[in-house]
N, C-alpha and C positions, 0 to 999 in steps of 0.2 A: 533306383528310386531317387527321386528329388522331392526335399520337402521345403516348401517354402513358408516363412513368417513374414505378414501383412503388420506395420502400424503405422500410426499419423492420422487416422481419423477423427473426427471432431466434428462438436456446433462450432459453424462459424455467420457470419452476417454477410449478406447480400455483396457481394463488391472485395471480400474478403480473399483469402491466401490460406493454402495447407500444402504440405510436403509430404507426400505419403514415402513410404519406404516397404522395401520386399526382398528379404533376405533368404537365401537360396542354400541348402547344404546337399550334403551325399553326392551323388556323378554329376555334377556341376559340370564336369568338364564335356559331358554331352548331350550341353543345351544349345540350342542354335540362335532362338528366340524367346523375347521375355516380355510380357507387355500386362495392362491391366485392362479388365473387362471391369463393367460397372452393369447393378442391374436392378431397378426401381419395382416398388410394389406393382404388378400386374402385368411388368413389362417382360420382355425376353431379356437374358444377358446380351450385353452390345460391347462391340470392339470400340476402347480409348483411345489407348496407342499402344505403339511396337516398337522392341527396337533388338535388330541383329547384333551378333555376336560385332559383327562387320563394324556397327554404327548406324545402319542405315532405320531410319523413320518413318512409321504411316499411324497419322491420326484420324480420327471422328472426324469429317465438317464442322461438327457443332462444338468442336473443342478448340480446334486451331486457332493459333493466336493467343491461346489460355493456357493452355497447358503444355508441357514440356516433359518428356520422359526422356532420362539420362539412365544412363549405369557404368557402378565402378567392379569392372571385371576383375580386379582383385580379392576387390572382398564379394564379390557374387551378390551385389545388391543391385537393385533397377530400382529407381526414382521417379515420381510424377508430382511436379510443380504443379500446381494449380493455384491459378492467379483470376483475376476478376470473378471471382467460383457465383453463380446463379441457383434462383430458387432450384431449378431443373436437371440440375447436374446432381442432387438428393439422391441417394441410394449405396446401394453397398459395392467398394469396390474390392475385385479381386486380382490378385497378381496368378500370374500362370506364365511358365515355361512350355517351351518343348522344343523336342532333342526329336533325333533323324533318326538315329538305330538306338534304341526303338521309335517307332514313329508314334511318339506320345504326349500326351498334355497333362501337365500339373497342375492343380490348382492350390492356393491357400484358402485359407478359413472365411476369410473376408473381413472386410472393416467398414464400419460405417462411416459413412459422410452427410452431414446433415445442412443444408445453406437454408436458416431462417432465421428471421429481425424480433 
């Protein structure tokens, strides 16, 4: 089992900044991938970003350039910089793992992000 803890959400204003954070415990050690999904009233969950164990990155179109997910494999946190943050980026974001054997996905609780003036 992997349990993961989401925080960093907030009101912030149009044009604004937040750091989320997603802290990962128990078989850490077979996680491969770790990235955050985000997912608005009405909408489906959608992929943010990702990032390998490796390093390797795949974001949104609609976030590149804005956002940045980093992790420190030591302490088992993944990170998502979100910079110029838009009304439409609004919704709850979740962090999620997943490991190979077994072939499974984590998720945390979720945190909200709210961008309005």
């Amino acid at each position: 089992q992997v349990h993961l803890v989401e925080s960093g959400g907030d009101l912030v204003q149009p044009g604004g900044s937040l750091r989320l954070s997603c802290a990962a415990s128990g078989r850490t050690f077979s996680i491969r991938a770790m990235g955050w999904y985000r997912q608005a009233p009405g909408n489906q969950r959608e992929l943010v970003a990702v990032i390998t164990t490796g390093g390797d990155t795949n974001y949104a179109d609609s976030v590149k350039g804005r956002f940045t997910i980093s992790r420190d494999n030591a302490k088992n946190t993944v990170y998502l910089q979100m910079n110029s943050l838009k009304a439409e980026d609004t919704a709850v974001y979740y962090c999620n793992a997943h490991t190979l054997i077994p072939n499974v996905d984590y998720w945390g609780q979720g945190t909200q992000v709210t961008v309005s003036s």
